[in-house]
C-alpha positions in Angstrom: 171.1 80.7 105.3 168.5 77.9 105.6 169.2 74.6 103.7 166.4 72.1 101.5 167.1 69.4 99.5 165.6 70.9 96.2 163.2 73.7 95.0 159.8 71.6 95.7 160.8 71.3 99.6 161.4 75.1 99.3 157.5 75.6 97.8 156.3 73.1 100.2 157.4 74.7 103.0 157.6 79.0 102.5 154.5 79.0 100.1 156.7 82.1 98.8 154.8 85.1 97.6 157.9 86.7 96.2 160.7 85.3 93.8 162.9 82.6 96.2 166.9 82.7 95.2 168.2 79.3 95.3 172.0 79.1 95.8 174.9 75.8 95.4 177.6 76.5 96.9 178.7 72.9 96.2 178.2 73.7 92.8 180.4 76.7 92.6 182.9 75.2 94.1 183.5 72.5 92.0 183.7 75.2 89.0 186.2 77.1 91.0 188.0 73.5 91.7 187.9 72.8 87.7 189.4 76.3 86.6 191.9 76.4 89.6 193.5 72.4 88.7 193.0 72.4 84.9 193.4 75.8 83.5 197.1 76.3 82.4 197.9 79.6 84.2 195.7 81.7 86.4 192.3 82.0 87.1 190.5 85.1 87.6 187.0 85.6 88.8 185.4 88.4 87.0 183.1 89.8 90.0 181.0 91.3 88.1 179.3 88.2 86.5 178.6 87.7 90.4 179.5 89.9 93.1 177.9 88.0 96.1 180.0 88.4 99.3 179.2 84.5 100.1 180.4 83.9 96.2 183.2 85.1 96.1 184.7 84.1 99.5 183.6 80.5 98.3 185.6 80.5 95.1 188.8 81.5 97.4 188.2 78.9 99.3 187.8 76.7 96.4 191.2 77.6 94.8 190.3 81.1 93.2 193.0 83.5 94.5 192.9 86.3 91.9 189.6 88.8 90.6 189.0 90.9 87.7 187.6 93.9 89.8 186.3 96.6 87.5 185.4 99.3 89.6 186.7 101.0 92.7 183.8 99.0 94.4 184.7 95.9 93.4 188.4 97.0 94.3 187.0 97.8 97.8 184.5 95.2 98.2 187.1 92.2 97.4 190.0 93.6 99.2 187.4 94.1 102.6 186.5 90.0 102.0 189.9 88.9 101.1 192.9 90.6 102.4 195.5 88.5 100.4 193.5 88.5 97.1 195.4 89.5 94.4 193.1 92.4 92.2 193.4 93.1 88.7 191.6 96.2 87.4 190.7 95.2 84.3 188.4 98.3 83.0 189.8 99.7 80.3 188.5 103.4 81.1 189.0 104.6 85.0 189.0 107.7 86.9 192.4 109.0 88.2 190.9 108.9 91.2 189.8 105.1 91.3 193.4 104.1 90.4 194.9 106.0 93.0 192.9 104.6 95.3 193.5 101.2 94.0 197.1 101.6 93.9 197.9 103.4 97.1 195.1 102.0 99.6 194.4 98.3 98.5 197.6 97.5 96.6 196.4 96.5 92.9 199.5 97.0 90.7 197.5 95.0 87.4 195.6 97.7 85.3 194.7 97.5 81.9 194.0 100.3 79.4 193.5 101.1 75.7 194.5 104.3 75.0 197.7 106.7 75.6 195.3 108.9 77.2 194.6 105.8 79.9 197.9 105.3 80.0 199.1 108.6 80.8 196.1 108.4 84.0 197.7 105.2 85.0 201.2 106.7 85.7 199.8 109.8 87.1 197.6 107.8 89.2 200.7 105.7 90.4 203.3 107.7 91.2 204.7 108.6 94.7 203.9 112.2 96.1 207.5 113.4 95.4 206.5 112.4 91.6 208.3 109.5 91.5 207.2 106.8 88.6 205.8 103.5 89.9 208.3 100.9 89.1 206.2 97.9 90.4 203.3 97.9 87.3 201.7 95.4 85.8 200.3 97.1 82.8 197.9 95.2 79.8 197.1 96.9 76.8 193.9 95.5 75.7 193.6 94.4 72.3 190.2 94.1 70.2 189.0 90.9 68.7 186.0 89.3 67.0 183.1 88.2 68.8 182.0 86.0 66.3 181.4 82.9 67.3 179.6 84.7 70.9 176.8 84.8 71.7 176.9 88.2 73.5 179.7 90.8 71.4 182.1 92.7 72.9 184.1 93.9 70.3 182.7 97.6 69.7 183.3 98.9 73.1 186.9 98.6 73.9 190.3 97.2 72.5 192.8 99.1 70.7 192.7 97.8 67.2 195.6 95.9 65.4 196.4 98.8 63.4 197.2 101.3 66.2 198.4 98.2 68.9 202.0 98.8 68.2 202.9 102.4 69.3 200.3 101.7 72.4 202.3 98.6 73.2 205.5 100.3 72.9 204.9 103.1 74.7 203.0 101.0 77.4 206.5 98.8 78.0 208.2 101.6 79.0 206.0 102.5 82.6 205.6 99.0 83.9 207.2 96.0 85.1 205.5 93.7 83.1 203.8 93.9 80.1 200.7 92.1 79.2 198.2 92.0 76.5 194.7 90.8 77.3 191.4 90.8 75.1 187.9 89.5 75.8 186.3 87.5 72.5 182.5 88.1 74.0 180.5 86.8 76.1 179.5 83.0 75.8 182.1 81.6 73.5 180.5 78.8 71.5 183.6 77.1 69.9 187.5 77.0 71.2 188.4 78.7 67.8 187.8 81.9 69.1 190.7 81.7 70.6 192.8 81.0 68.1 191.4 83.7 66.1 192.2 86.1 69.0 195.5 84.9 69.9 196.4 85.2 66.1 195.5 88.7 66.3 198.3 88.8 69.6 200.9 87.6 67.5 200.8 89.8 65.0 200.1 92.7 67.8 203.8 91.6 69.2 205.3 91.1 65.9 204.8 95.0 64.8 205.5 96.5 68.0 208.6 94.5 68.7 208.4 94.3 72.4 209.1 92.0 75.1 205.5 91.1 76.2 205.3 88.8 79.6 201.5 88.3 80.2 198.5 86.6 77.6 195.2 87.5 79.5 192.7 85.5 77.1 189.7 87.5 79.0 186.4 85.6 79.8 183.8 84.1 77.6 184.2 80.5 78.4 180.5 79.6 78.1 178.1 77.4 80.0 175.2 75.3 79.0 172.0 77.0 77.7 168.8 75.6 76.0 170.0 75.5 72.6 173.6 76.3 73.5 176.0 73.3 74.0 179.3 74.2 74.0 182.4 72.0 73.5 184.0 70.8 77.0 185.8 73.3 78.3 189.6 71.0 78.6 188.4 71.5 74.5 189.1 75.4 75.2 191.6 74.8 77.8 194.3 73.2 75.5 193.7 75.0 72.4 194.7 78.2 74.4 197.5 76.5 75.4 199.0 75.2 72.7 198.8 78.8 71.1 199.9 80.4 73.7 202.9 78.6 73.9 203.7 79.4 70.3 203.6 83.0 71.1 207.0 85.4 70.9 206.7 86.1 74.1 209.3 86.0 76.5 210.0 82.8 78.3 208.4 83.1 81.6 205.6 84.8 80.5 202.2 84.1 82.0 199.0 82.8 80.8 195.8 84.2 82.5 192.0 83.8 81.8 188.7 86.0 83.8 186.0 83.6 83.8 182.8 84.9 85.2 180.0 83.0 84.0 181.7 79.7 84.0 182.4 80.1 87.9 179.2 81.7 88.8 176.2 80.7 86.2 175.6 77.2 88.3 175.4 79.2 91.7 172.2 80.1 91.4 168.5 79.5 90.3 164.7 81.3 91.0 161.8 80.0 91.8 158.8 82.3 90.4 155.1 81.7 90.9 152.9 82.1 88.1 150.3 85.3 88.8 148.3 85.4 86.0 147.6 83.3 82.1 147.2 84.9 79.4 147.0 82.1 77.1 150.4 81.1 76.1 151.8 84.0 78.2 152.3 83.7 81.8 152.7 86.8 84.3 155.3 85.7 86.8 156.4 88.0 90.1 159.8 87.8 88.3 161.2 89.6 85.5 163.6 91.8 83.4 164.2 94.3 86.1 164.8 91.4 88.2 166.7 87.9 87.8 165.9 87.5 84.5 167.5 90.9 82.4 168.8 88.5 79.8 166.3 86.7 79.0 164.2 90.3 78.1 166.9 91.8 76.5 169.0 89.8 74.8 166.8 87.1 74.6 168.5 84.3 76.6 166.5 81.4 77.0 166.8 79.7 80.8 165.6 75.9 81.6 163.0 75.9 83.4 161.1 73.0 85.2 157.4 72.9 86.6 157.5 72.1 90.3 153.4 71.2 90.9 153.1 67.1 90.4 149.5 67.4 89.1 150.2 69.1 85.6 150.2 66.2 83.4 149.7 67.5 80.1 152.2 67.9 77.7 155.0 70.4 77.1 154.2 73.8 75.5 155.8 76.9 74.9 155.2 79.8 76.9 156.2 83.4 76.8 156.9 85.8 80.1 155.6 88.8 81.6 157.6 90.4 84.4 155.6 91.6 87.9 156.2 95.5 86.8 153.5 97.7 84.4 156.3 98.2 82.1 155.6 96.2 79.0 159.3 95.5 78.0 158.9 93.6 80.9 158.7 90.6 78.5 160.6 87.4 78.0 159.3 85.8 74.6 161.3 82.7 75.6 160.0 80.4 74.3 160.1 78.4 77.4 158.5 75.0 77.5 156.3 73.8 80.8 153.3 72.1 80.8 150.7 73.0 78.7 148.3 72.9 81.7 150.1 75.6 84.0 148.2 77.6 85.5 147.8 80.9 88.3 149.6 79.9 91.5 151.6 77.5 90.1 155.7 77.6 90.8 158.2 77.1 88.6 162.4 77.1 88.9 164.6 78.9 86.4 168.3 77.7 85.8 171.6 79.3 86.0 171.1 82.4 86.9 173.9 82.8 88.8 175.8 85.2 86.3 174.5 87.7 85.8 170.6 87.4 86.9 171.2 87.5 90.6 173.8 90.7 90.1 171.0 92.9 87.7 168.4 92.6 90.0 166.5 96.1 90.7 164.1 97.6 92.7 162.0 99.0 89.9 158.0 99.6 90.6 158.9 98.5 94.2 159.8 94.9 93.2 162.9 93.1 93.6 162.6 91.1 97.1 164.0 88.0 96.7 164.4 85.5 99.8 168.3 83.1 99.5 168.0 79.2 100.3 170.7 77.2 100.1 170.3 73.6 98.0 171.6 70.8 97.8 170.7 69.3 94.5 172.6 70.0 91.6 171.6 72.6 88.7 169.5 71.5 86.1 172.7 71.5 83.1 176.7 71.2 84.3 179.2 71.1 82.3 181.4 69.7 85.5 179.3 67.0 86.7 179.6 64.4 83.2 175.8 64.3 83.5 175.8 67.6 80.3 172.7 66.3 77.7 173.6 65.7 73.9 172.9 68.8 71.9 170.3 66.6 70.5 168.2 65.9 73.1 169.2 69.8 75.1 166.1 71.3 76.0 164.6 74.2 78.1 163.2 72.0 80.3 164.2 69.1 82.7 161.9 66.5 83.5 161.5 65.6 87.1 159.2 62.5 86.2 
């Protein structure tokens, strides 16, 4: 993969007519360093924030030696990069087919589930052909929490609730080796207290059941910075979970484990996009919400952005999106601040969109191509390099003047 200092040399030299990926591996791997030397337990990538082959061989190399996989093709597409990985399938809802698979072929012995009915696939899935019980599980009843204080929820899907926890937990200890409980407090945690919150709800989980429980899986949602969205730094998060963790009744040795996704991956990656057309304060770009940019359509995630032309000179103004496709939910409403002066042919980058954007990218109305560079400049906001703004002065847009 070809190398440039920064996304200008890119536009100065491939004049791109499609959407140009722009991937750090320096800067992932200083994330992977972070989790792997200051998290107190173990660090699992979530692949599905980010399931480039070059990603995720990177973070191994970087200290990452365990992944939430949440499908049999994660399962297969990890285990084919990394042989000694360890894997984790972490979907609450499987087919007894994937876990057999998973079990028997590629060795994952961590599942998680949220249901006696899961659980009963799970030991089906597991056993030896002479019926034999698997004795070597690592089982995690997954326990729903508030997503409150995320930005994205994911509270309504999955998670046994506190009420029903105990007889699932119960039940659970009895078909594995060790017994975990894990949540997920949604995506983008803004404040370390969700945490607390959710590990309150685990103590009261193991109070009622009674059972010996040997792994805390605090889930993902350790967040990275957005316009408008500067979170605490994450040591903040880091030793809140760990003092409550350690006040747990949980049995001595027990293990403490986190699935970052974002926070490993959203730095990876930016997009360079050329403006087609303006529509006054709306600008047609040849990328889009079937593209790199899903969240900021549907869930209205605003990106920083930063012009790349040196002759627009006027000042900053907001702007509004329109994808490359004739669908009109192809729209970004942003807003997302360039200079007023921006015009047709003009390139601009977006930042951090290495969770998620790079990994929701379609083919839809025949668009989707997207060229990789490599880059060695850092992303426009890191919450590992000191360099993070104040939340006062946090923008959408980075000034390169």
């Amino acid at each position: 993969m070809h190398s440039y200092p920064d996304a200008r040399s890119v536009v100065r030299d491939l004049v791109p007519d499609e959407p140009v990926m722009l991937n750090r591996p320096h800067a992932a791997a200083r994330a992977a360093q972070f989790f792997a030397q200051r998290f107190p337990g173990t660090t699992m990538y979530a692949v599905k924030a980010n399931p480039s082959p070059d990603l995720i061989v990177l973070l191994w190399e970087n200290g990452i030696r365990t992944f939430d996989v949440a499908s049999i093709a994660e399962v297969r597409l990890v285990r084919a990069l990394l042989p000694e990985a360890t894997l984790c399938f972490m979907h609450p809802v499987k087919t007894i087919g994937a876990i057999r698979e998973a079990y028997h072929t590629h060795g994952v012995r961590t599942f998680s589930l949220d249901t006696l009915e899961e659980l009963a696939k799970i030991v089906e899935a597991t056993s030896a052909s002479d019926g034999a019980a698997a004795e070597d599980l690592n089982l995690l009843v997954r326990l729903r929490v508030s997503s409150e204080h995320s930005e994205l929820s994911l509270a309504s899907k999955f998670g046994v609730d506190l009420v029903d926890a105990a007889p699932l937990l119960q039940a659970t200890r009895q078909h594995c080796d060790a017994l975990g409980i894990c949540f997920h407090v949604g995506s983008q945690a803004m404040t370390p207290f969700a945490y607390v919150q959710a590990l309150d709800r685990v103590r009261a989980a193991i109070a009622q059941a009674s059972v010996t429980v040997d792994i805390i899986d605090v889930g993902g949602g350790f967040p990275s910075a957005y316009p408008g969205m500067n979170p605490p730094p994450l040591e903040d998060y880091f030793a809140i979970i760990h003092r409550h963790f350690e006040a747990l009744p949980i049995s001595y040795n027990a293990e403490l484990w986190a699935e970052p996704g974002r926070a490993l991956s959203a730095e990876y990656s930016s997009v360079i996009v050329r403006v087609e057309k303006r529509r006054g304060d709306e600008l047609y770009i040849n990328d889009g919400a079937y593209g790199a940019l899903f969240d900021a359509a549907h869930v209205d995630w605003r990106f920083p952005v930063q012009a790349l032309e040196d002759d627009l000179t006027q000042p900053l103004a907001d702007f509004a999106f329109y994808g490359p496709t004739c669908d009109d939910a192809d729209y970004m409403k942003g807003p997302f601040d360039l200079p007023a002066d921006i015009q047709a042919d003009d390139y601009f980058e977006i930042g951090m969109l290495g969770a998620y954007g790079a990994a929701m990218k379609t083919g839809f109305n025949g668009f989707g191509a997207a060229q990789a560079v490599v880059v060695t400049d850092e992303p426009m906001v890191s919450l590992y390099t000191g360099t993070r703004q104040e939340p006062k002065r946090s923008d959408n847009v980075v000034s390169l003047r």
